[in-house]
Backbone as ProteinMPNN parsed JSONL, in Angstrom:
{"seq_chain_A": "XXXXXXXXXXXXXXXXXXXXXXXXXXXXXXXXXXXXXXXXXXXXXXXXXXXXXXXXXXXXXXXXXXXXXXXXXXXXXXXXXXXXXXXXXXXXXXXXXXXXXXXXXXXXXXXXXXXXXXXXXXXXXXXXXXXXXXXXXXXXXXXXXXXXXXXXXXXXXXXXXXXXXXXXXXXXXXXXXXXXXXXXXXXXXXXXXXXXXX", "coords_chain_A": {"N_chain_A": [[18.85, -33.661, 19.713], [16.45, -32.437, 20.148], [17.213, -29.675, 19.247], [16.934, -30.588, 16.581], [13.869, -31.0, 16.4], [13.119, -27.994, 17.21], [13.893, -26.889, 15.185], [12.344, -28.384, 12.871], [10.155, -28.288, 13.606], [10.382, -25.164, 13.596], [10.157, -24.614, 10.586], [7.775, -25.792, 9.857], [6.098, -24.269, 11.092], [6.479, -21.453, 9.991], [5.776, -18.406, 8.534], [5.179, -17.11, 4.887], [6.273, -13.396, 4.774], [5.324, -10.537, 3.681], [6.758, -7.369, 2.479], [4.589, -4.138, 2.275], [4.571, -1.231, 0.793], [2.727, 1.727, 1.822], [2.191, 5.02, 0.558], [2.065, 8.203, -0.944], [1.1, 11.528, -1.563], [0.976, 13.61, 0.932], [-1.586, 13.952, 3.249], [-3.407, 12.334, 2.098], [-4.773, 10.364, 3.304], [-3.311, 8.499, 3.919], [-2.272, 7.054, 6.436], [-5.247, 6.904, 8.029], [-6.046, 4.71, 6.152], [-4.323, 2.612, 7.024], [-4.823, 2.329, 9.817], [-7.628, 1.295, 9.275], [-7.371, -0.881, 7.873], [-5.924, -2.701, 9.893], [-7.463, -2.681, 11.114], [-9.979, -3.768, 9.985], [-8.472, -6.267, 9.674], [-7.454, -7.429, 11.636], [-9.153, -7.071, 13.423], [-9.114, -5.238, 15.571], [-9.313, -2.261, 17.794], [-8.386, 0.616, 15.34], [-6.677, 3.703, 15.955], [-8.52, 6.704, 16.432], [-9.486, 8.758, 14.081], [-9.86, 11.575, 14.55], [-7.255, 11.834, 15.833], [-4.94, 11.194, 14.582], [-2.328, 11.97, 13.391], [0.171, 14.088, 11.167], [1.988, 11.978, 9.102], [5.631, 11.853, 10.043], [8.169, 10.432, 8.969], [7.759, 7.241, 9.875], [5.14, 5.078, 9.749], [4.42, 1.45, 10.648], [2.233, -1.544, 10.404], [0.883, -4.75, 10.86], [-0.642, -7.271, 9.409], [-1.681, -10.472, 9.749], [-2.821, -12.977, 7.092], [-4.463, -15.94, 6.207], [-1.701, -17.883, 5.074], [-0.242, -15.98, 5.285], [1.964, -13.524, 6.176], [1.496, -10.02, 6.47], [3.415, -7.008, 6.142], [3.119, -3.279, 6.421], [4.277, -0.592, 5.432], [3.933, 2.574, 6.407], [4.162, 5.411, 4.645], [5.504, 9.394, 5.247], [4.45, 11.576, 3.443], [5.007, 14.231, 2.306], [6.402, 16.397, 0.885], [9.616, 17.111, 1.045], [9.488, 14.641, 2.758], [9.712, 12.519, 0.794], [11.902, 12.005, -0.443], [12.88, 9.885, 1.141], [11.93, 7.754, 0.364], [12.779, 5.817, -1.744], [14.6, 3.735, -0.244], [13.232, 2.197, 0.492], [12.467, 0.79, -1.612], [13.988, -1.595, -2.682], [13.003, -3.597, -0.617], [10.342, -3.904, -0.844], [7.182, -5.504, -1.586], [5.16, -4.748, -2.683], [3.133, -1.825, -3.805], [1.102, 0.27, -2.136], [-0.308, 3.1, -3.378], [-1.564, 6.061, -2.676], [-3.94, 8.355, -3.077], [-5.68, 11.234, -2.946], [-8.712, 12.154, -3.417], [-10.235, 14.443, -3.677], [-8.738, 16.457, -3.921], [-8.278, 17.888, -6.39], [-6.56, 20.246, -7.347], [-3.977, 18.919, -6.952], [-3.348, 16.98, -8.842], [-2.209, 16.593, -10.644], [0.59, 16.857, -9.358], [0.465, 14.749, -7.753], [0.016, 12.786, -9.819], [2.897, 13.25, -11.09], [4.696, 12.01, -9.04], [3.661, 10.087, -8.855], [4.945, 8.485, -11.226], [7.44, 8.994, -10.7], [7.891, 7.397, -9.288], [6.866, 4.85, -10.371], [8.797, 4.488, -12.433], [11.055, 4.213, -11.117], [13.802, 1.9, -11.291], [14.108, 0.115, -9.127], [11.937, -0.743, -8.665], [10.664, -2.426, -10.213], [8.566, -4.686, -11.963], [6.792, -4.856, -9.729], [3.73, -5.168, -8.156], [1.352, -2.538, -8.122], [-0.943, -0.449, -6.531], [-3.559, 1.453, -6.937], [-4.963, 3.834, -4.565], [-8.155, 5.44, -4.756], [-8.943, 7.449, -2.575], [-11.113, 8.831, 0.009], [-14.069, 8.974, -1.014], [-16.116, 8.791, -0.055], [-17.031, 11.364, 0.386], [-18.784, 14.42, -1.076], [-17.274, 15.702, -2.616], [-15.62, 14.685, -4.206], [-13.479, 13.011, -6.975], [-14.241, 11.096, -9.387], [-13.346, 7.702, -10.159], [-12.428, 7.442, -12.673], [-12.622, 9.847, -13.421], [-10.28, 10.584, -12.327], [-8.121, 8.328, -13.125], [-8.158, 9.469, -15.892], [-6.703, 11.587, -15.835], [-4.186, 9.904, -15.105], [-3.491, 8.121, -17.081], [-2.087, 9.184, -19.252], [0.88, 8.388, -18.46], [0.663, 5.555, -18.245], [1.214, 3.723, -19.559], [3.876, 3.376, -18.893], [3.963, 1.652, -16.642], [4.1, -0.983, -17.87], [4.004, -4.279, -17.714], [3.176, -5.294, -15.381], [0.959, -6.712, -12.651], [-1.67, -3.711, -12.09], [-4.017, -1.626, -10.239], [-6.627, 0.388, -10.031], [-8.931, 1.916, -7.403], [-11.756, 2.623, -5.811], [-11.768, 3.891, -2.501], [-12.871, 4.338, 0.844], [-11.025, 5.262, 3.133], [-12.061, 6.464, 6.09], [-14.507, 5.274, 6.232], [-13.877, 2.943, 5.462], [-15.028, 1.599, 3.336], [-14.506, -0.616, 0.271], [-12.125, -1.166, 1.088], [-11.421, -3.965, 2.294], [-11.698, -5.419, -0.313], [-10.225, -4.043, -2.024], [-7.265, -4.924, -0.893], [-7.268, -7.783, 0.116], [-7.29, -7.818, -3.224], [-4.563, -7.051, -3.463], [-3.474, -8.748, -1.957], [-3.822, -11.377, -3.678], [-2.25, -10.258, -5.732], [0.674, -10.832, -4.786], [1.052, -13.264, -4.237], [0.835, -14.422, -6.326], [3.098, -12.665, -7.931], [5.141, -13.803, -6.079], [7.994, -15.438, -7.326], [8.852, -13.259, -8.769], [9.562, -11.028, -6.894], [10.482, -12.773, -4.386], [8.983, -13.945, -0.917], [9.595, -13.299, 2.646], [10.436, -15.795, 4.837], [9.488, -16.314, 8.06]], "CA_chain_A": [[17.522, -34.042, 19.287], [15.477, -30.82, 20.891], [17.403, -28.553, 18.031], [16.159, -31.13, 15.643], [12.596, -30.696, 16.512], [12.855, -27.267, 17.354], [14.194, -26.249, 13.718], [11.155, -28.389, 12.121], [8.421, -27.067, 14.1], [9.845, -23.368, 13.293], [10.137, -25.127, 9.694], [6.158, -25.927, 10.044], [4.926, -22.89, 11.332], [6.717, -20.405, 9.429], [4.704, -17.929, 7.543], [5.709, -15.996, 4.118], [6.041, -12.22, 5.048], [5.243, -9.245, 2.738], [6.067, -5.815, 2.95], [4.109, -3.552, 1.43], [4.362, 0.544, 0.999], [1.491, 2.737, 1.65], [2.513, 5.994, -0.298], [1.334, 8.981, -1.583], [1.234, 12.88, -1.103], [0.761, 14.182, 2.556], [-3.151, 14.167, 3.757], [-3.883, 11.376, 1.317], [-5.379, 9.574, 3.854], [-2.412, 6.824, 4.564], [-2.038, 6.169, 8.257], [-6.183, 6.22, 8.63], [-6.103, 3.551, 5.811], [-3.427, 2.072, 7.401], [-5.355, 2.088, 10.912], [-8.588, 0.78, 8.688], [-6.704, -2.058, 7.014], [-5.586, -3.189, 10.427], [-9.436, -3.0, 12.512], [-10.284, -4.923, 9.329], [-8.258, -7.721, 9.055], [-6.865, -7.869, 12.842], [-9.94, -7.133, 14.557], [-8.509, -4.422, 16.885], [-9.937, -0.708, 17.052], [-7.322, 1.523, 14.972], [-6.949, 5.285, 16.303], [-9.565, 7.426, 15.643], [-9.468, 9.854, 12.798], [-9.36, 13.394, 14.866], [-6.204, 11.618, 16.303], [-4.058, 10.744, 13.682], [-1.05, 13.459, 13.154], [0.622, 13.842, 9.921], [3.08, 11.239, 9.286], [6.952, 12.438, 10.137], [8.89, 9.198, 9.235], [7.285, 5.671, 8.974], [4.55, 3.872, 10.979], [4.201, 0.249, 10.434], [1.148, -1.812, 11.238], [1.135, -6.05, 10.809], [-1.922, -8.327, 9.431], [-1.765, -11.973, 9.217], [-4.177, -13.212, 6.428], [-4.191, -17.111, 6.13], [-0.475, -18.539, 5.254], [1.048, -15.067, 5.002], [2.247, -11.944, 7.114], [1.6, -8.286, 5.785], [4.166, -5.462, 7.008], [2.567, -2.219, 5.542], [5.342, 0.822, 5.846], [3.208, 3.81, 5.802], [5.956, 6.345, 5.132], [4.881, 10.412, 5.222], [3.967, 12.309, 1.919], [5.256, 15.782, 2.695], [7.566, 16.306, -0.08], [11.057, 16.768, 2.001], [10.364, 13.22, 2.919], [9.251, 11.765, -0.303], [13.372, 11.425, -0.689], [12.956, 8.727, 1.583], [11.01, 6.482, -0.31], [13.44, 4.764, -2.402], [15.333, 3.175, 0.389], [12.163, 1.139, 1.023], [11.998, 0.214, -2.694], [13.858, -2.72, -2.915], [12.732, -4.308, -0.075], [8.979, -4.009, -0.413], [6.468, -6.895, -2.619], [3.743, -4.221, -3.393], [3.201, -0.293, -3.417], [0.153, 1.092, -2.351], [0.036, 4.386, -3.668], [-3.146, 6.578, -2.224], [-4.812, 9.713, -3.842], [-6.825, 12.3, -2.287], [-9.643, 12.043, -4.519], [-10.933, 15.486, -3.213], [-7.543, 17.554, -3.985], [-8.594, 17.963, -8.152], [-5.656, 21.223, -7.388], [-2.42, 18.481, -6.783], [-3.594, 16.089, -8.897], [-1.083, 16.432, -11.52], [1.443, 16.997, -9.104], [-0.057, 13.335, -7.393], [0.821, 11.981, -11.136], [3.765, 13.094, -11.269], [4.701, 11.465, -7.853], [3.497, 8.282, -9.125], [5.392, 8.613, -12.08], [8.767, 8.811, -10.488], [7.977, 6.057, -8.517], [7.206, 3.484, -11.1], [10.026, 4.633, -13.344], [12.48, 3.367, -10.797], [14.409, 0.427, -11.596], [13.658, -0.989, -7.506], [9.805, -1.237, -8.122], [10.457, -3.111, -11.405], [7.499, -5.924, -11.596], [6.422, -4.852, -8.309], [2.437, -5.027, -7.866], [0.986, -1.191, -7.702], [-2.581, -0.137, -6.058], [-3.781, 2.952, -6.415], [-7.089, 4.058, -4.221], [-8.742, 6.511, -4.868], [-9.557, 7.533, -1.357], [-12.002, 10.087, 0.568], [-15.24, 8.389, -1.432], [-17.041, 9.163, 1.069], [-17.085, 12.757, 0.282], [-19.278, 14.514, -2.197], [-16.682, 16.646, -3.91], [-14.605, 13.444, -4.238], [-13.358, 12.708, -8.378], [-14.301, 9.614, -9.904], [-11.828, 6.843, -10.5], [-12.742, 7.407, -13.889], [-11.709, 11.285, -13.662], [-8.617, 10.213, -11.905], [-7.762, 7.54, -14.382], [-7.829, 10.183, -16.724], [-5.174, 12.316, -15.239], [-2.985, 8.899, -14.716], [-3.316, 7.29, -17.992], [-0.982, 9.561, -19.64], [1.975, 7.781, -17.668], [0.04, 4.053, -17.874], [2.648, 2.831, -20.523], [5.104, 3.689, -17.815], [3.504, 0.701, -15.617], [4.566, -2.168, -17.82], [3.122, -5.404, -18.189], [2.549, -5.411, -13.978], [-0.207, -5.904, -11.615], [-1.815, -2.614, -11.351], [-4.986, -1.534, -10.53], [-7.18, 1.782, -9.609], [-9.911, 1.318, -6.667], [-12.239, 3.554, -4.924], [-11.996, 3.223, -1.268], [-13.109, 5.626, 1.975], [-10.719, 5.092, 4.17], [-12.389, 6.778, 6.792], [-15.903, 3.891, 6.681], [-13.578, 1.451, 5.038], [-15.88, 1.009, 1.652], [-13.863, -0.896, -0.8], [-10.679, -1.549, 1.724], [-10.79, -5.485, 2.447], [-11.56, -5.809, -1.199], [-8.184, -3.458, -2.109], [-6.124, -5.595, 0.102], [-7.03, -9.274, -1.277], [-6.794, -8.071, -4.476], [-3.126, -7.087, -3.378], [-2.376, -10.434, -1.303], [-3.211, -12.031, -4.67], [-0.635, -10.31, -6.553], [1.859, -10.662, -3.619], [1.321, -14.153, -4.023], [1.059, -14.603, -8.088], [4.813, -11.838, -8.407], [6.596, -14.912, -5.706], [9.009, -15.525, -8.065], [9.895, -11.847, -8.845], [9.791, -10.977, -5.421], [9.739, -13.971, -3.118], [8.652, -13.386, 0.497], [10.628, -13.522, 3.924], [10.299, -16.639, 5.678], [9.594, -16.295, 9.445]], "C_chain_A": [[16.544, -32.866, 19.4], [15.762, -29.985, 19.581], [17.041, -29.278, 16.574], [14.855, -30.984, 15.201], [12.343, -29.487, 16.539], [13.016, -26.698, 16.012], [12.74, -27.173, 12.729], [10.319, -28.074, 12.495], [8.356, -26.042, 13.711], [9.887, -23.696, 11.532], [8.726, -24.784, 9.384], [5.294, -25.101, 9.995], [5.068, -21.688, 11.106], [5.915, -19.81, 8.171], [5.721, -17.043, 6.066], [5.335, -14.64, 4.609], [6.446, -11.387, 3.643], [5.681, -8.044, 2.892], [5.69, -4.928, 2.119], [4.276, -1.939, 1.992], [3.321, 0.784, 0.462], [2.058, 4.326, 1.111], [1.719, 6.74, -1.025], [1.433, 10.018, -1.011], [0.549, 12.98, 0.04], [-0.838, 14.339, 2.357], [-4.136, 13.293, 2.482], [-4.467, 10.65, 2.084], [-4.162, 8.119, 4.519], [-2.708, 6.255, 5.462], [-3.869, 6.122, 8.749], [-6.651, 5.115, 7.377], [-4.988, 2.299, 6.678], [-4.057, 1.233, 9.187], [-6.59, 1.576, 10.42], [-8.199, -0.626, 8.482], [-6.587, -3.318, 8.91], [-7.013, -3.449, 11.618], [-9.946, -4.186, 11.278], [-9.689, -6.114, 9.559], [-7.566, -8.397, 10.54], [-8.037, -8.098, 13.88], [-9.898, -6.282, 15.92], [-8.724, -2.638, 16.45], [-8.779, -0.103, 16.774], [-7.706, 3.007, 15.984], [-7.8, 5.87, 15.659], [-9.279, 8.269, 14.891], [-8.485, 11.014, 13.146], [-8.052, 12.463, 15.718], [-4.621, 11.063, 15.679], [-3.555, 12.324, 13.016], [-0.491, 12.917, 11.94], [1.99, 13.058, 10.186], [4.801, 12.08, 9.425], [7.652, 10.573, 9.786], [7.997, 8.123, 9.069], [6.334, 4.934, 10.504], [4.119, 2.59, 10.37], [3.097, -0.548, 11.323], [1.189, -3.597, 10.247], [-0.426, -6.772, 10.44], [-1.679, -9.118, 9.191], [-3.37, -12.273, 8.292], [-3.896, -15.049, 5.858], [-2.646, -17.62, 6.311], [0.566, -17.127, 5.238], [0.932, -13.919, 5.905], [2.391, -11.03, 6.334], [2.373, -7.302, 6.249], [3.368, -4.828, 6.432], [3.739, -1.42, 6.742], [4.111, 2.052, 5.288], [4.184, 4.9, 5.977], [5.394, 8.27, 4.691], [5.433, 11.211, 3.671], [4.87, 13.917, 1.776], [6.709, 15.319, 1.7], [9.198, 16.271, 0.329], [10.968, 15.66, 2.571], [10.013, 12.17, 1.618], [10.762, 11.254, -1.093], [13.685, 9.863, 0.082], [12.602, 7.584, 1.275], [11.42, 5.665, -0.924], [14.165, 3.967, -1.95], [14.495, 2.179, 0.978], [12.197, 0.104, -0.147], [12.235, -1.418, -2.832], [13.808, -4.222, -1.881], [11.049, -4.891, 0.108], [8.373, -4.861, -2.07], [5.748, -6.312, -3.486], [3.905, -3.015, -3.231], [1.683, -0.259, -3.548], [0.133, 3.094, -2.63], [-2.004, 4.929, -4.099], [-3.013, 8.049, -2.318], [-5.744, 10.187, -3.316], [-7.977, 12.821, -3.259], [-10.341, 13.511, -4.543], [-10.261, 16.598, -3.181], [-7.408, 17.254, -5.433], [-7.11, 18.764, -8.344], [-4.268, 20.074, -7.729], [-2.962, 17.506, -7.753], [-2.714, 15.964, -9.583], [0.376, 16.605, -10.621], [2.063, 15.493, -8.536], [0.535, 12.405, -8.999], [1.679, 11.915, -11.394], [5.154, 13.122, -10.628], [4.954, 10.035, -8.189], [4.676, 8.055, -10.103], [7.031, 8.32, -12.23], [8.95, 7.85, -9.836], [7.868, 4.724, -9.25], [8.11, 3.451, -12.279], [11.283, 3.952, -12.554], [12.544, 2.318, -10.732], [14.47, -0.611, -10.543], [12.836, -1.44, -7.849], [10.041, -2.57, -9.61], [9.699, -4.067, -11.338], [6.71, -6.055, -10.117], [4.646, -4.24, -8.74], [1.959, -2.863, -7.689], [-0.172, -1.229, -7.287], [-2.441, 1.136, -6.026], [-5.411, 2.951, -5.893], [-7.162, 5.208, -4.492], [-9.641, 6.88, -3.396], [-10.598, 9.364, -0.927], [-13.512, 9.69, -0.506], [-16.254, 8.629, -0.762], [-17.858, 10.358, 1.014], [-17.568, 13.289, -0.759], [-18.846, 15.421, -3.254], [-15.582, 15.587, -4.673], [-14.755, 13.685, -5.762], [-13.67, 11.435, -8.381], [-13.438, 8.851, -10.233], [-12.053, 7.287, -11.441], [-11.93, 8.795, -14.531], [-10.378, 11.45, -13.254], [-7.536, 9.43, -12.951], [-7.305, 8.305, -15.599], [-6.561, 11.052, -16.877], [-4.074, 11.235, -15.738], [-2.8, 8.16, -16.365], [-2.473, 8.062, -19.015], [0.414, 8.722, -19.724], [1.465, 6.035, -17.903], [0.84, 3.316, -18.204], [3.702, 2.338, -19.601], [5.029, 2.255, -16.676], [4.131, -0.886, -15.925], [3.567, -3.253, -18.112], [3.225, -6.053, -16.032], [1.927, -5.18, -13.864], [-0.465, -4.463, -11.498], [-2.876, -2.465, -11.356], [-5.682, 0.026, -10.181], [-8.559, 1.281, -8.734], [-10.277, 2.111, -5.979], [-12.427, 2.981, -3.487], [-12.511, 4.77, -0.454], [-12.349, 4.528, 2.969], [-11.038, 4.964, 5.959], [-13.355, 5.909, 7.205], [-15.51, 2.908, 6.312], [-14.653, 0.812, 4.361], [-14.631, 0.666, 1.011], [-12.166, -1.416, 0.038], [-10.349, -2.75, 1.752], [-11.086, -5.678, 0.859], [-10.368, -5.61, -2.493], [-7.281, -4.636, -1.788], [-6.156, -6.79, -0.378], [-7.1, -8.878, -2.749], [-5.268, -7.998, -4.247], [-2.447, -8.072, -3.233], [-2.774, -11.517, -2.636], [-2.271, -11.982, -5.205], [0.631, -10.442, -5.944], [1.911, -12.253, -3.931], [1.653, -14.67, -5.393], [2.362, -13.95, -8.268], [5.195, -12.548, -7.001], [7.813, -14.946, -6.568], [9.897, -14.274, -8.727], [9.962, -11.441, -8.343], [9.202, -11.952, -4.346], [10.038, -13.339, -1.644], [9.92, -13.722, 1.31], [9.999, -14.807, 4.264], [10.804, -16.424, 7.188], [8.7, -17.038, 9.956]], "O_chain_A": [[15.898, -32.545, 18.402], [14.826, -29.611, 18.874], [16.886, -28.599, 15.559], [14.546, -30.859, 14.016], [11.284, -29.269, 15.95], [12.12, -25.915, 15.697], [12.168, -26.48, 11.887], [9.498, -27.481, 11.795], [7.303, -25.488, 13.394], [9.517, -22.649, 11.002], [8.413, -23.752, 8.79], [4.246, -24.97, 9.363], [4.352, -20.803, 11.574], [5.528, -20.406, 7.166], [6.792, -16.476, 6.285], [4.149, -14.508, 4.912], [7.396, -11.498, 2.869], [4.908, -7.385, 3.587], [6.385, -4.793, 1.111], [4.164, -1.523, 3.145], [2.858, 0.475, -0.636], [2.602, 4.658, 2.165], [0.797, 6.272, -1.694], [1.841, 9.918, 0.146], [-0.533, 12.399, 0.132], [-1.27, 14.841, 1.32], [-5.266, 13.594, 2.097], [-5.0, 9.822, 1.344], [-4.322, 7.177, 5.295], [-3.287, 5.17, 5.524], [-4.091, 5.42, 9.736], [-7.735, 4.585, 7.622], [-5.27, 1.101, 6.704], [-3.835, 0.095, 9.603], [-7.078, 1.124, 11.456], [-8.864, -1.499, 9.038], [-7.088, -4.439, 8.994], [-7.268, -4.2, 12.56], [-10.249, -5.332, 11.611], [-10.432, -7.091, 9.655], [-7.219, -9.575, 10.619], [-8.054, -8.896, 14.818], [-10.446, -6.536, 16.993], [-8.472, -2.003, 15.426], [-7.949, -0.094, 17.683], [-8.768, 3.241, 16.56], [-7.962, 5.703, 14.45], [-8.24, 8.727, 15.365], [-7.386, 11.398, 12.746], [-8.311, 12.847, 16.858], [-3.59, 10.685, 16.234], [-4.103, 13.281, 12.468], [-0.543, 11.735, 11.599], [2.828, 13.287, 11.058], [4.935, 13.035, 8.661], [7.421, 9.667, 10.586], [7.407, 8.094, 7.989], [6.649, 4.528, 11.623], [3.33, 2.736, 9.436], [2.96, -0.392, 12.537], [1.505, -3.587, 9.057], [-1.295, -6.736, 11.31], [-1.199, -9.067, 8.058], [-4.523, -11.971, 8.602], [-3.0, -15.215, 5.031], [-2.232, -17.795, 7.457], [1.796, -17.161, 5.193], [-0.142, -13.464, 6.3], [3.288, -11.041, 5.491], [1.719, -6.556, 6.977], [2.619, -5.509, 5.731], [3.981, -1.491, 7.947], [3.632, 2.273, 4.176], [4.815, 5.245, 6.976], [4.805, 8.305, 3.61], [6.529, 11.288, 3.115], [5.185, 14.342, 0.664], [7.567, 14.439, 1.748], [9.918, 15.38, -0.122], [12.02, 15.238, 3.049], [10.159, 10.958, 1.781], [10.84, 10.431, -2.006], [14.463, 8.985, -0.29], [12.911, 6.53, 1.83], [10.789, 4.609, -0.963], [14.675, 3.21, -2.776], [14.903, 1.397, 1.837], [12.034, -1.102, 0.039], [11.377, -2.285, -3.0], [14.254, -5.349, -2.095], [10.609, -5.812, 0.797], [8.882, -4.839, -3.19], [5.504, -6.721, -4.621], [4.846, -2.748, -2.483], [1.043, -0.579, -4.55], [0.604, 4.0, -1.943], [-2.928, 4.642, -4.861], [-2.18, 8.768, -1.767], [-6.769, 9.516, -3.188], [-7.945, 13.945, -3.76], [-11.053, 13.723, -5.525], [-10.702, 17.626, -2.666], [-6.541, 16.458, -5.792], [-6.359, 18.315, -9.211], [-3.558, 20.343, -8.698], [-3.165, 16.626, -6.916], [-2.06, 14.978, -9.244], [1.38, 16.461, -11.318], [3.206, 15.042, -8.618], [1.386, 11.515, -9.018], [2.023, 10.883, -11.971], [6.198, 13.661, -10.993], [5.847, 9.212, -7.987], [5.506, 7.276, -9.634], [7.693, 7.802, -13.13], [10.067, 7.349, -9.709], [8.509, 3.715, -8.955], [8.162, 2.476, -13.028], [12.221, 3.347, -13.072], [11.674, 1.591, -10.252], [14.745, -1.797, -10.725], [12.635, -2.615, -7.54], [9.313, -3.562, -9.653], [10.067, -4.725, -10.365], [6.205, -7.045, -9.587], [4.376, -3.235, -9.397], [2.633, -2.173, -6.925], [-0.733, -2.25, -7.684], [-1.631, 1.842, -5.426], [-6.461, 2.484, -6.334], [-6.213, 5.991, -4.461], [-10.827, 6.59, -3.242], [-10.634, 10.481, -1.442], [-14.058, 10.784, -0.65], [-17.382, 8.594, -1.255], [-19.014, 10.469, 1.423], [-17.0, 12.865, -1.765], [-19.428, 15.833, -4.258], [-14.87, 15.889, -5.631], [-15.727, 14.327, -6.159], [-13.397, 10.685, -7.444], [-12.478, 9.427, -10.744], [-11.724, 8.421, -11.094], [-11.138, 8.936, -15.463], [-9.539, 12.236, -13.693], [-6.471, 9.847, -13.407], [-6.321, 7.973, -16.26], [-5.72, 11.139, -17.772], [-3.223, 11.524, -16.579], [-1.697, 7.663, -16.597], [-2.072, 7.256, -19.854], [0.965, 8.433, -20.787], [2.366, 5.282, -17.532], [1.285, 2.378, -17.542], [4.241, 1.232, -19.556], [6.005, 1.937, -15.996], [4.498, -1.725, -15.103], [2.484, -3.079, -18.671], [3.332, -7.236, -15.711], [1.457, -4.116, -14.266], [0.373, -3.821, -10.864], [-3.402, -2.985, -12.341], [-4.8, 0.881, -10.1], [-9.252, 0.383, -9.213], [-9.407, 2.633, -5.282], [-13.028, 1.938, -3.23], [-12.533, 5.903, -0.936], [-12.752, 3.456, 3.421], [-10.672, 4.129, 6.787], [-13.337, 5.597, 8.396], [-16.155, 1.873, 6.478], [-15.139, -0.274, 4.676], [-13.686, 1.451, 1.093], [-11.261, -1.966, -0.588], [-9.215, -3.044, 1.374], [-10.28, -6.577, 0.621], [-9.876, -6.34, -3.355], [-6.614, -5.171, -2.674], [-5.315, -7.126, -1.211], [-6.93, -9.817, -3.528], [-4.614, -8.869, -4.82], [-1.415, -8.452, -3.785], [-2.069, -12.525, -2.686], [-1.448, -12.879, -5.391], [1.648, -10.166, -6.581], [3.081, -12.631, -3.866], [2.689, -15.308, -5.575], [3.075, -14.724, -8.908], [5.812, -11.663, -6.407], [8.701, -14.185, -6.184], [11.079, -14.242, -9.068], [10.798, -10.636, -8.752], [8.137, -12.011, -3.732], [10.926, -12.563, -1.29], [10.958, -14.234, 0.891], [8.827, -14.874, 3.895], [11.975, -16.36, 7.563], [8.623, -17.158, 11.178]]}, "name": "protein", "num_of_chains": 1, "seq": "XXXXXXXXXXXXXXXXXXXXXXXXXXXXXXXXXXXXXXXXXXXXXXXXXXXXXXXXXXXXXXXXXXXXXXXXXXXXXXXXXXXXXXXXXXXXXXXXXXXXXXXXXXXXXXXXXXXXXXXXXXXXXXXXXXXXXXXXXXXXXXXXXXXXXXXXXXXXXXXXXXXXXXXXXXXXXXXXXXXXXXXXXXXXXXXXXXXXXX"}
């Protein structure tokens, strides 16, 4: 009787889980969106700025947002690990993929980053975000001038979720409004990637 009850309660109170990749070329800002995302929506101070080391490998950070659980894999940019990235692919719901709005020099190199990433046959129908991060900053590009760069490749995207969004990581302008736009499409592409149940 006990394993009766105990299997519908965890029945009851099991949430859908997401995981989503944060991605993008080294000093894009990831891991202090990543530590933003999580003071936002957890309520708990992230690491401060001057303390955040360049990613080596993968830090993961958890938000519950009503009925569903968020993983975010923030996985490091630095081109010798940007091989690593496809072994995430077909496990993850969404890709955030974040742009140094203030590095005009890589930008084409940033495009054609993205480029290889939504060409592979893992991400297929998989949600994309791109921010346009460092907003904050007054040498920053405009989505608009970014857009420009990227829309070359746009075709390449499909008939998926995607969107382009200025954020500052650093004051968290534009971040909780990034993120529910994401946990919509995480929840609208169910059926072409349905969640974990835990």
């Amino acid at each position: 009787m006990y394993t009766l009850l105990s299997g519908f309660y965890n029945y009851l109170t099991q949430k859908e889980e997401y995981n989503v990749l944060i991605i993008g070329l080294d000093n894009a800002g990831k891991t202090t969106l990543l530590e933003r995302i999580k003071s936002i929506f957890m309520g708990v101070a992230g690491l401060s700025p001057d303390r955040i080391a360049p990613t080596v490998g993968l830090n993961i950070g958890r938000i519950e947002v009503n009925s569903s659980r968020i993983k975010f894999w923030d996985l490091g940019g630095q081109r010798d690990l940007q091989s690593i990235w496809q072994r995430y692919y077909s496990d993850c719901h969404a890709i955030v993929f974040v742009v140094d709005s203030t590095d005009g020099r890589r930008l084409e190199e940033c495009k054609d980053t993205f480029e290889t990433i939504i060409t592979n046959d893992l991400v297929e129908g998989v949600p994309i975000l791109m921010l346009a991060n460092k907003q904050d900053l007054p040498n920053a590009l405009r989505v608009e001038e970014i857009k420009e760069v990227f829309n070359k490749i746009a075709v390449k995207l499909g008939a998926r979720d995607s969107r382009v969004l200025p954020v500052s990581a650093l004051e968290g302008n534009g971040v909780r409004e990034a993120i529910d736009w994401m946990i919509k499409r995480l929840q609208r592409n169910k059926l072409n990637r349905p969640p974990l149940y835990r």
